[in-house]
N, C-alpha and C positions, 0 to 999 in steps of 0.2 A: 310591349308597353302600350298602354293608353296614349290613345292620340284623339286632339279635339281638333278638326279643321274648321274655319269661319269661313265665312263667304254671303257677298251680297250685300257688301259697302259699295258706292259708289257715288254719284253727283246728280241732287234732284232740289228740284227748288222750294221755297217754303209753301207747305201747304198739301205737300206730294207725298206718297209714301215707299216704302223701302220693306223688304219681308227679306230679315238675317238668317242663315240660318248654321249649324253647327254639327260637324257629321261625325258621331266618335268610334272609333274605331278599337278594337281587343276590349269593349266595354262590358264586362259579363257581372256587372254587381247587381245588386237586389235592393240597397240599401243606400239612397244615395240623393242629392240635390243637385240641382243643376240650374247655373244665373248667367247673367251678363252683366258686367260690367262697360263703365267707358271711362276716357280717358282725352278730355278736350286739351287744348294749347295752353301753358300755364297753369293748370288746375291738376287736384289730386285723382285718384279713379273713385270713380262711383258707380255703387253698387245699382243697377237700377231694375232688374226682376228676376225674381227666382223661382224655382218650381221645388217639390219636395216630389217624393217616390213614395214615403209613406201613405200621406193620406191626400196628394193632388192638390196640396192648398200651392196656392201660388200671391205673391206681394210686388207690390212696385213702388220704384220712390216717386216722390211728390209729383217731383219735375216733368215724370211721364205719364203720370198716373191718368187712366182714361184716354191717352193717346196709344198705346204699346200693350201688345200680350203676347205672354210668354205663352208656348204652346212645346208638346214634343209628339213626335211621332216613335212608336218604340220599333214597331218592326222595321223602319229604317235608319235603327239607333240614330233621329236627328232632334237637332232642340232648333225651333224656331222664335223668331222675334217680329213681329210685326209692328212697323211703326209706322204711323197714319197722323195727318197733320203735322209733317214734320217743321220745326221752326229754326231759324241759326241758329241757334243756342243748343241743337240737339248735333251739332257737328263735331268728330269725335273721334277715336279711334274705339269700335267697339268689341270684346274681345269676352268668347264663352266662357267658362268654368264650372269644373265638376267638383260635387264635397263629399267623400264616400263614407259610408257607416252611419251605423241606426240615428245618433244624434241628427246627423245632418237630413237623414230622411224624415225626420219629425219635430226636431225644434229650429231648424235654420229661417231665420226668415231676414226682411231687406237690412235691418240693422249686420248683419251678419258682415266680418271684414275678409278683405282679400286673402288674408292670411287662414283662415277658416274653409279655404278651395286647396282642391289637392293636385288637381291639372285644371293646363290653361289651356286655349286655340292661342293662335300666331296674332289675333287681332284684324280687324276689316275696317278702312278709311268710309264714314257716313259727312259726306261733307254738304250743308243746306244753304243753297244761297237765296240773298232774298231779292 
């Protein structure tokens, strides 16, 4: 079975940065996206970047946009997250997902819902004090 591990949450103060990253393991598809969401105290989860296999394009929601890039590394089947200038408000449980098949390799992008991923990672606590 597919497996997503996270890792690389932890406690850093505003302004600091954090590099997530997501290790998947029996992952042999061709055709496939790969994002992050999160999920703060009180609030719903949010989508906030994704990468496509297709064609490399990659999207971010607002909130990160210009702070955070998605990246992946294939020969060590990992997807990484880099987030820079982090602020409280990015504090979170943050958690990978994969979306497999040609759709999602070429039309997924940030609007795209939780529901629309086919495996998760366990989630990793990003918590930003200020």
């Amino acid at each position: 079975d597919v497996q997503l591990q996270a890792s690389g949450g932890g406690l850093v103060q505003a302004g600091g940065s954090l590099r997530l990253s997501c290790t998947a393991s029996e992952f042999t598809f061709s055709d496939y996206a790969i994002g992050w969401f999160r999920r703060a105290p009180g609030k719903e989860r949010e989508h906030i970047a994704c990468m496509r296999s297709g064609d490399g394009s990659t999207f971010y929601a607002d909130s990160v946009k210009g702070r955070f890039t998605i990246s992946s590394d294939s020969a060590k089947n990992t997807l990484n997250l880099q987030m820079n200038n982090l602020e409280p408000g990015d504090t979170a449980v943050y958690y990978c997902a994969a979306a497999i098949g040609l759709w999602a390799s070429i039309r997924l992008d940030i609007t795209a819902r939780p529901s629309d991923y086919d495996y998760w990672g366990q989630g990793t606590l990003v918590t930003v004090s200020s």
